[in-house]
C-alpha positions in Angstrom: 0.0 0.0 0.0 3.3 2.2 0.6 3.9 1.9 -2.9 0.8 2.7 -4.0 0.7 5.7 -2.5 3.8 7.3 -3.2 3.5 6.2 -6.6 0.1 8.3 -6.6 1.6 11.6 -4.6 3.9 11.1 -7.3 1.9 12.1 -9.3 1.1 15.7 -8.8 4.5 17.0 -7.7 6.5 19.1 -9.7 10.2 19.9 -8.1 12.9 22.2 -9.1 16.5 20.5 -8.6 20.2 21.6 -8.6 22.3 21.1 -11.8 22.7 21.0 -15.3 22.2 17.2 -15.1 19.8 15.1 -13.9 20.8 13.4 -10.3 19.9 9.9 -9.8 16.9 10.5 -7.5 15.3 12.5 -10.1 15.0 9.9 -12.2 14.6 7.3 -9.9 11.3 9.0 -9.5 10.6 9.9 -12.7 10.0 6.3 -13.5 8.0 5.9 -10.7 5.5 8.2 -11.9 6.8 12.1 -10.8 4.8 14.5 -12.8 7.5 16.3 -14.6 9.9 19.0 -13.0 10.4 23.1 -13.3 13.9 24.5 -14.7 15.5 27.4 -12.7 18.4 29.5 -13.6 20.8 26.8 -11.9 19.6 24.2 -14.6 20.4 26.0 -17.8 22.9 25.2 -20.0 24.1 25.6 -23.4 22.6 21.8 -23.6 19.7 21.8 -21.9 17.9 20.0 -24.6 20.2 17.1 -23.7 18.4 17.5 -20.1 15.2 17.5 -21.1 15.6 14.3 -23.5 17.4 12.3 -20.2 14.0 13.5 -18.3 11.7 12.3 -21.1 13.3 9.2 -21.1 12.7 8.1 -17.8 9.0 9.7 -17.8 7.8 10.4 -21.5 4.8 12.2 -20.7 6.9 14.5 -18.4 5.3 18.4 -17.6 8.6 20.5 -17.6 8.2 23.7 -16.9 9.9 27.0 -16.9 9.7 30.4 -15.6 9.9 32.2 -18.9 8.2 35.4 -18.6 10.1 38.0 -21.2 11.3 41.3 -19.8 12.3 40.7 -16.3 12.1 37.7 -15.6 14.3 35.4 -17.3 15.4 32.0 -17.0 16.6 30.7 -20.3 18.5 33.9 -20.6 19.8 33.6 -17.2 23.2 34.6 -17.9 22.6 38.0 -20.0 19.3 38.8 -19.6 16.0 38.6 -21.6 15.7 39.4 -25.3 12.1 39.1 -25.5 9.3 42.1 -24.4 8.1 41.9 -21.0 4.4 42.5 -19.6 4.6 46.1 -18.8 6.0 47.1 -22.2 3.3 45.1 -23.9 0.7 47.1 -21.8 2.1 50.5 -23.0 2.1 49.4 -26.6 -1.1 47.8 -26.2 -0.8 45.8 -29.7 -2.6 42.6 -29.0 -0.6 41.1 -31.8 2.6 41.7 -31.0 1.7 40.4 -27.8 0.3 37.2 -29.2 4.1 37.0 -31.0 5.8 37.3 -28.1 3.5 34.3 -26.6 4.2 32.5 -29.8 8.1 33.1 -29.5 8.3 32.0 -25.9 6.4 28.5 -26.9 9.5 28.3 -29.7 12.0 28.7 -27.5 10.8 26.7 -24.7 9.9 23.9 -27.1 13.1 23.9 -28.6 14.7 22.9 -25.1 12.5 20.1 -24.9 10.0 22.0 -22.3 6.2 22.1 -22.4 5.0 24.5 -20.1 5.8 28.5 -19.4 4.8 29.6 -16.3 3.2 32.6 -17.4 1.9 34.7 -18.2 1.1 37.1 -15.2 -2.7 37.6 -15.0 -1.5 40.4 -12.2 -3.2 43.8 -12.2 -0.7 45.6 -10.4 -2.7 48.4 -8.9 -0.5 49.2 -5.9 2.9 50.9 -7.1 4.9 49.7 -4.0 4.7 46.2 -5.3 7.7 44.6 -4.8 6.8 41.3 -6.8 4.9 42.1 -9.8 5.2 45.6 -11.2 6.8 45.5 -14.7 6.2 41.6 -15.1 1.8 43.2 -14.8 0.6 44.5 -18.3 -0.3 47.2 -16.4 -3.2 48.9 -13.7 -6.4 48.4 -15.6 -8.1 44.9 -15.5 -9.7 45.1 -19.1 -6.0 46.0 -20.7 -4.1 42.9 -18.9 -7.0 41.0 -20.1 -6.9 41.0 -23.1 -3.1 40.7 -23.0 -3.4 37.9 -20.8 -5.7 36.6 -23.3 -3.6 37.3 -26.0 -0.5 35.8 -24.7 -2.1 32.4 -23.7 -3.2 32.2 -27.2 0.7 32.3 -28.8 1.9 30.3 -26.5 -0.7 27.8 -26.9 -0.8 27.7 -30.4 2.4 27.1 -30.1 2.0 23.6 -28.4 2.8 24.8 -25.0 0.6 25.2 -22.0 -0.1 28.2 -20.5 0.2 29.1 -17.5 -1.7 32.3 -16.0 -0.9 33.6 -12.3 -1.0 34.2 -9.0 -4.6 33.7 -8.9 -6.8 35.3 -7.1 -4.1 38.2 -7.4 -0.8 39.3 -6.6 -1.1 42.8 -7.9 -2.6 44.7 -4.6 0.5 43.7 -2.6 3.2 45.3 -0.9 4.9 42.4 0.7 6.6 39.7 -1.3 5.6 35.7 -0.6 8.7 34.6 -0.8 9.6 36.2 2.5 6.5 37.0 4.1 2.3 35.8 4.0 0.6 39.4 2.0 -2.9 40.2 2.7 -4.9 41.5 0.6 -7.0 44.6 2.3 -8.9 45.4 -0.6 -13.1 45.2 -0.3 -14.0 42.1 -1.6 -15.7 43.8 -4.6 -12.8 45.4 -5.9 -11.2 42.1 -5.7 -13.8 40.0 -7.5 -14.3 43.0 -10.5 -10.5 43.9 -10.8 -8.0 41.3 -10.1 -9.8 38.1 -11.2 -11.2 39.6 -14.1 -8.4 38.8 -16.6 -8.4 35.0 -14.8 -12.4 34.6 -16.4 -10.8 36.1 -19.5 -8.3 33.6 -19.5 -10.6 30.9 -18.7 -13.2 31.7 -21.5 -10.0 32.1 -24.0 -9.2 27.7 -22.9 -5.9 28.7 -20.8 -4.4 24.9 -19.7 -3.3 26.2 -16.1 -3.3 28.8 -13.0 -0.8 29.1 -11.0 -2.4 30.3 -7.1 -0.9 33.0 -5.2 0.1 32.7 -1.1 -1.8 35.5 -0.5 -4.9 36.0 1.9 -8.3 37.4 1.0 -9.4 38.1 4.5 -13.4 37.7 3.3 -12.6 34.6 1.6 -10.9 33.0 5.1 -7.3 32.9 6.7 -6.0 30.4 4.7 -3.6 31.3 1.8 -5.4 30.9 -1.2 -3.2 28.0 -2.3 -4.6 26.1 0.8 -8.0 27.6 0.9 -11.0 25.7 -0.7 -13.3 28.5 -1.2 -10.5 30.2 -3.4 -9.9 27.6 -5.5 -13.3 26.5 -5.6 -14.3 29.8 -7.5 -12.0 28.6 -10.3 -14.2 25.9 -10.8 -17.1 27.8 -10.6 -15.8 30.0 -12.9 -15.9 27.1 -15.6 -12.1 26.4 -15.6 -11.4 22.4 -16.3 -7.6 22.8 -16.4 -5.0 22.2 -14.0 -4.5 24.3 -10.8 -0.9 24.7 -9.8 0.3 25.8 -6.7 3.2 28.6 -6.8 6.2 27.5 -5.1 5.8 25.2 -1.6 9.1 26.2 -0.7 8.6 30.0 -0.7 8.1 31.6 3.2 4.6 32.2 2.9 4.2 28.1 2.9 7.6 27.1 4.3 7.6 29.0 7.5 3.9 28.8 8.4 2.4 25.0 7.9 6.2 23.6 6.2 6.4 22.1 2.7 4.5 18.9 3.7 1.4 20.3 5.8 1.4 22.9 2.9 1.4 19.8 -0.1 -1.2 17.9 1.8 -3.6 21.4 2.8 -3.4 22.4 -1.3 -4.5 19.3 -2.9 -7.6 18.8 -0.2 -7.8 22.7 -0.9 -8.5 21.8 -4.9 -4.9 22.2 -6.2 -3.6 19.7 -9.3 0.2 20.1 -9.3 2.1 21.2 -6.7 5.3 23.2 -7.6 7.9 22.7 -4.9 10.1 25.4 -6.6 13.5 26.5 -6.6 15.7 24.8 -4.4 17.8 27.9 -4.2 15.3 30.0 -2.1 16.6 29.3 1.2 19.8 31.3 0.8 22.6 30.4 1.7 20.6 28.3 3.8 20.6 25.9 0.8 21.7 22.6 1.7 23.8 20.7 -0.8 20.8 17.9 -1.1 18.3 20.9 -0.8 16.5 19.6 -4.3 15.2 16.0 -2.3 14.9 17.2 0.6 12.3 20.0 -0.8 11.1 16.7 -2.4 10.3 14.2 0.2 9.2 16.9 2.3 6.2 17.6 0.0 5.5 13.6 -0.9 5.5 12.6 2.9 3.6 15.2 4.0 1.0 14.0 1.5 1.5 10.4 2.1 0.5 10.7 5.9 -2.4 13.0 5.2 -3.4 10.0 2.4 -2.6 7.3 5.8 -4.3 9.2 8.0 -7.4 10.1 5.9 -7.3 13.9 6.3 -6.3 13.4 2.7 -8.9 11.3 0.3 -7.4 9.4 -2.3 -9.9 10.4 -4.5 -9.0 13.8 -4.8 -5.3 13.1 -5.4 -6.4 10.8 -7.9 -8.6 13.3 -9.5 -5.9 16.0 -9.6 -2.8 13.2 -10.9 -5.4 12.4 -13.8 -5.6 16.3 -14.8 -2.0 16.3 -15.1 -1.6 13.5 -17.0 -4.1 14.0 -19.6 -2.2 17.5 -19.9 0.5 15.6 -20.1 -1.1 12.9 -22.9 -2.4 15.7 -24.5 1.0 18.7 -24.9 2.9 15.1 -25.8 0.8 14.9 -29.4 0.1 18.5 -29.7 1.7 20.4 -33.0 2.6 24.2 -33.0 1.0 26.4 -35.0 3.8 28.0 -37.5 3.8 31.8 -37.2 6.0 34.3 -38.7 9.8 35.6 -37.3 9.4 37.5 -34.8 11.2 41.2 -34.0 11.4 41.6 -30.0 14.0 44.6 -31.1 11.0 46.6 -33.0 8.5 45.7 -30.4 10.5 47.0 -27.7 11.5 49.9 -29.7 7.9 50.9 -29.8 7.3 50.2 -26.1 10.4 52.4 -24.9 9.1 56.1 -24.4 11.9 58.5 -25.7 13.5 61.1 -23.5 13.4 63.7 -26.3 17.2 64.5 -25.2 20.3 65.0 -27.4 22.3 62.1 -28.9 24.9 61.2 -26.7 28.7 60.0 -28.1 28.9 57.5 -24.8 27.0 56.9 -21.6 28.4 57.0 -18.4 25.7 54.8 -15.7 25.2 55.1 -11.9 23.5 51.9 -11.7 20.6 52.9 -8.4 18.4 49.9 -8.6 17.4 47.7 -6.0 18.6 44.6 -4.7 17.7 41.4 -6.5 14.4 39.3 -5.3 13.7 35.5 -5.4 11.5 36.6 -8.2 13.4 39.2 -9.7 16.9 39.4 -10.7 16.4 43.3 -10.2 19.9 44.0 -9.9 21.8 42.0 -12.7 24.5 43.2 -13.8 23.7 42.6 -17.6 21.2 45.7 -18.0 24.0 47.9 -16.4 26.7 46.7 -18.7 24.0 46.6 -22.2 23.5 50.1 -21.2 26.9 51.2 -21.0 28.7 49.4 -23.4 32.7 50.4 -22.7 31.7 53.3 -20.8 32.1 53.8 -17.2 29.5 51.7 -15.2 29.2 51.5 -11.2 26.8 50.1 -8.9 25.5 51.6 -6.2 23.0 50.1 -3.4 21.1 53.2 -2.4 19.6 51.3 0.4 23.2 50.8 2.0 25.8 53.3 1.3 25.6 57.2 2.6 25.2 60.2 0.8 29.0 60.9 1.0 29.3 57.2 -1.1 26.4 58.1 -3.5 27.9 61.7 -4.0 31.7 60.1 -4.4 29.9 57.8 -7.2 28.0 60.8 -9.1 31.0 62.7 -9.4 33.2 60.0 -11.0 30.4 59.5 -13.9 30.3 62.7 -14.4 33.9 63.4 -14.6 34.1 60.4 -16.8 33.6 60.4 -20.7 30.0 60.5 -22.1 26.5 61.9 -20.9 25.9 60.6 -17.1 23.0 58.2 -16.7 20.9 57.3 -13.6 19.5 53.9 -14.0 16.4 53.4 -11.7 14.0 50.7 -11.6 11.5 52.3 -8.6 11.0 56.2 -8.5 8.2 56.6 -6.7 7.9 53.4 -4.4 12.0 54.3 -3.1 12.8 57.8 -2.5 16.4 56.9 -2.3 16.7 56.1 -6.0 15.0 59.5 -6.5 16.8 61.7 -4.2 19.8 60.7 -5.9 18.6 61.6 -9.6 17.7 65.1 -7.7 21.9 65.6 -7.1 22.4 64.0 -10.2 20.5 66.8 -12.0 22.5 69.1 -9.9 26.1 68.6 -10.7 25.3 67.3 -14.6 22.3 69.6 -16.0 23.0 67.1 -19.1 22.2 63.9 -17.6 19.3 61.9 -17.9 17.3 59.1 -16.1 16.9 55.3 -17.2 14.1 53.9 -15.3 13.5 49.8 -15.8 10.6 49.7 -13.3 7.1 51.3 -13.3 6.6 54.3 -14.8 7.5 57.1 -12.9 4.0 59.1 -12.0 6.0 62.1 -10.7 8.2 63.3 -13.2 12.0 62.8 -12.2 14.5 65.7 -12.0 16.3 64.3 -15.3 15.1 63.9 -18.6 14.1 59.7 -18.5 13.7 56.9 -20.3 10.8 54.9 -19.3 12.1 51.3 -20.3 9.4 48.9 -18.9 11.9 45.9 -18.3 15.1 45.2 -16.4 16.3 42.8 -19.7 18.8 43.3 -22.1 17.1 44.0 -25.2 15.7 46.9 -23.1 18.7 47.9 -21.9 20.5 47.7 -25.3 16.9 50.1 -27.0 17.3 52.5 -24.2 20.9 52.9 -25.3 19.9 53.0 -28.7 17.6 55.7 -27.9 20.1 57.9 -26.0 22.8 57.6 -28.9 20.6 58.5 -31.3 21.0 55.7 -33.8 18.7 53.3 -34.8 19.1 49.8 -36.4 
């Protein structure tokens, strides 16, 4: 009966791992039934094809899955940063079509690393400008724009013979904490939840979208419970007609590891209605991180759903009823042909998403790189958007949130006494008055200099002449220093 039942949690776990090969335990359990796994930045190689042929070897009808977003968040790109349009960008342009290529380019280039399944895109309406999680990975702050982007994207990337993915239901975009250090809450009335954030989720579900990702936030109205472990929550995708598959964001993240732990959480989200349960990126603790971290993560999740199976505060049914969703998704991505679309330009869409700063071309750019520190989420801080920006000009980087004025003044000076127009790169004007203040004394001692802001765009206008880019990628990095050179093509 032991058997049995691992065999069947099996079944509806999805775990990240360490490496650029498979270990041994991986596909141990990948021939005893393990749903599939999710790449991370730690996984990608220039042969990770080869990877995903050893995992569809042991398991053939395999889900693997990849945070592939565009714009900010990157995992393919890991290394220099994304060359595909991100969410926010897409909003501003508001071409449904180009969005619907960018969809259809991500399915390509996930497909042609053996992957099925891009976990995206955000469904998000980031409506509070603090957000530390969302913001430029949201189309935007109305709910009829990102749903018809939403919409839009799921279509490419389905057509493309991919499954969708659509998240963090029932919304991420009202937050101001991040779950993967701390539980938000969502303090909105209950109305402006159910009319703004989970409109673009019924969009998404009319428009045949394979799978939702939940969010570890709490909807006070709707309980206490997360709505990955709460019933109610992800009852209301049902009731909202949507057949697919319900995946849990990361089990591993604080919001699930620190409150009920990685098996209480597995065992709470599957009786809570949940499919596939994404144990995520063995990574997140830190250097915390253990060196077996990956099965660790793993069993963690299986027993705890194995003893609520035992104990019967688990049915069997309902794991049953979730591991056949996920396999017929699987059965069914495993015959599925892409439809062939046209090249694709991320340059030209970008280009038109990148609001111009109307300044004079530059012969070089000098960058005071102000952003904020890198997330779990978001690699805010990489150093490939700094660099794309500057080319072989003079490039620093400097933490506003931990160096004094004296440090940030010693920094401004040497950009400006270097060669080239100085540049204040910025990814959250209004939410971090730090990164602000400091465009204020750059405007000061260079009346030439400008602003490059990567985050949301700025509502108060900033001392400097900016360039709102939309995306902390390379390709948006590489336009806005397109833009300020004065050269196109």
């Amino acid at each position: 009966m032991s058997d049995d039942l691992t065999r069947l949690a099996n079944g509806v776990l999805w775990p990240g791992f360490f490496g650029t090969t498979a270990p041994a335990w991986l596909l141990e359990e990948l021939r005893d039934g393990l749903a599939g796994v999710v790449y991370f930045g730690q996984n990608i190689s220039d042969d990770l094809a080869s990877l995903s042929e050893e995992i569809l070897a042991a398991r053939p009808d395999a889900l693997i899955g990849i945070d592939e977003e565009g714009g900010s968040v990157t995992r393919l790109e890991t290394a220099t940063g994304s060359t595909l349009p991100g969410a926010a960008q897409l909003g501003r342009l508001d071409d449904v079509a180009a969005t619907e290529a960018t969809g259809a380019e991500l399915a390509r280039r996930v497909r042609a690393i053996g992957g099925n399944v891009v976990l995206g895109p955000v469904a998000d309406v980031n409506t509070d400008p603090r957000n530390p999680v969302i913001g430029v990975r949201s189309f935007g702050s109305d709910e009829q724009l990102v749903s018809r982007h939403t919409v839009a994207e799921v279509r490419g990337i389905q057509n493309g013979a991919v499954a969708a993915c659509v998240k963090h239901f029932p919304g991420h975009g009202d937050t101001h904490l991040d779950s993967h250090h701390s539980l938000p809450e969502i303090a909105l009335p209950v109305e402006e939840v159910e009319s703004v954030h989970l409109e673009p989720f019924r969009a998404a579900i009319a428009a045949g979208v394979d799978t939702i990702m939940t969010a570890h936030i709490v909807v006070p109205a709707w309980g206490e419970r997360p709505a990955t472990l709460n019933p109610r929550v992800l009852g209301m995708l049902r009731d909202m007609g949507f057949e697919g598959v319900i995946i849990t964001d990361a089990l591993d993240m604080a919001a699930i590891r620190e409150t009920v732990g990685i098996g209480g959480g597995a065992a709470e989200a599957l009786a809570a209605g949940a499919d596939l349960l994404c144990i995520g990126n063995p990574t997140n603790p830190g250097e915390a991180a253990l060196p077996d971290q990956d099965l660790r993560d793993f069993l963690a999740a299986r027993d705890g759903i194995v003893a609520a199976l035992r104990d019967g505060s688990l049915s069997e049914e309902r794991v049953r009823e979730a591991a056949g969703r996920v396999a017929a998704l699987a059965a069914r991505l495993r015959e599925a042909d892409a439809v062939q679309v046209a090249d694709f330009d991320a340059a030209e869409v970008v280009r038109r998403a990148v609001a111009d700063a109307g300044v004079a071309p530059a012969s070089a750019l000098s960058v005071v790189d102000a952003r904020r520190r890198s997330s779990l989420a978001v690699d805010s801080a990489a150093g490939y958007v700094a660099a794309a920006l500057a080319g072989d000009g003079h490039r620093v980087r400097l933490d506003v949130a931990s160096t004094g004025v004296d440090e940030q003044d010693a920094a401004l000076d040497a950009a400006v006494a270097a060669e080239g127009t100085t540049v204040i790169l910025v990814d959250r004007p209004d939410a971090d008055p730090a990164q602000r203040a400091l465009v204020e004394r750059a405007a000061q001692r260079d009346t030439a200099a400008v602003a490059v802001n990567v985050g949301l765009a700025a509502e108060r206008p900033l001392a400097l002449p900016t360039v709102e880019v939309g995306a902390a990628s390379r390709i948006g990095a590489l336009i806005a220093r397109e833009t300020l050179l004065g050269r196109v093509g």
